[in-house]
C-alpha positions, 0 to 999 in steps of 0.5 A, a space after each residue: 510516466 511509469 505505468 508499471 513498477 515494481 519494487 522489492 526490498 529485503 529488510 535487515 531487521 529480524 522478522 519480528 521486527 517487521 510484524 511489531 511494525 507493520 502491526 503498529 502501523 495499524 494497530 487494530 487488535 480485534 481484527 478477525 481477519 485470518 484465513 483458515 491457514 493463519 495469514 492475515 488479511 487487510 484491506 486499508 484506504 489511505 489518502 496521500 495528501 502531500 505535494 505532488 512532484 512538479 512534473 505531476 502538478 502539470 498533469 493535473 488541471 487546477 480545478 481537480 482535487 490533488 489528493 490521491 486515494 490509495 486502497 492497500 491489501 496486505 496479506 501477512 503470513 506469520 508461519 512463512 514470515 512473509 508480508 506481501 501488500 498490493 497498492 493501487 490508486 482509485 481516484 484520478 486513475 485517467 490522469 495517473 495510476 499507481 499499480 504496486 502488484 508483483 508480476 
């Protein structure tokens, strides 16, 4: 089991691009979720509910629910053109935890 990971990627689309993504992922045009400084801040709670990989189900008893509650924070900085997310699961984390913060 990985206890830590990071993962980074450079997307080969124009930055606006990325935001028209990123935004359509989760529309929600009345946000007032801006900083003093332009960046946008969102806090999401996703459920992953597809199968787990084998090796996970072994892990996890039967009677324990198999899907995983996720809390994402984005923050996206139009001016820098950066998008930064932190991932972390809040349910089952004594069994798994999925931690995606850069070091």
């Amino acid at each position: 089991i990985v206890k830590y990971f990071l993962g980074q990627s450079v997307l080969r689309s124009s930055w606006g691009q990325v935001f028209t993504a990123f935004c359509q992922r989760y529309p929600n045009p009345y946000s007032k979720s801006l900083t003093h400084d332009q960046k946008l801040l969102s806090q999401r709670l996703l459920t992953k509910t597809k199968r787990m990989p084998c090796w996970a189900e072994r892990l996890f008893p039967a009677n324990v629910a198999h899907s995983l509650h996720i809390l994402e924070d984005s923050i996206v900085d139009p001016q820098n053109q950066t998008m930064t997310t932190f991932t972390w699961n809040i349910n089952h984390s004594r069994l798994m935890w999925l931690d995606r913060n850069p070091p």
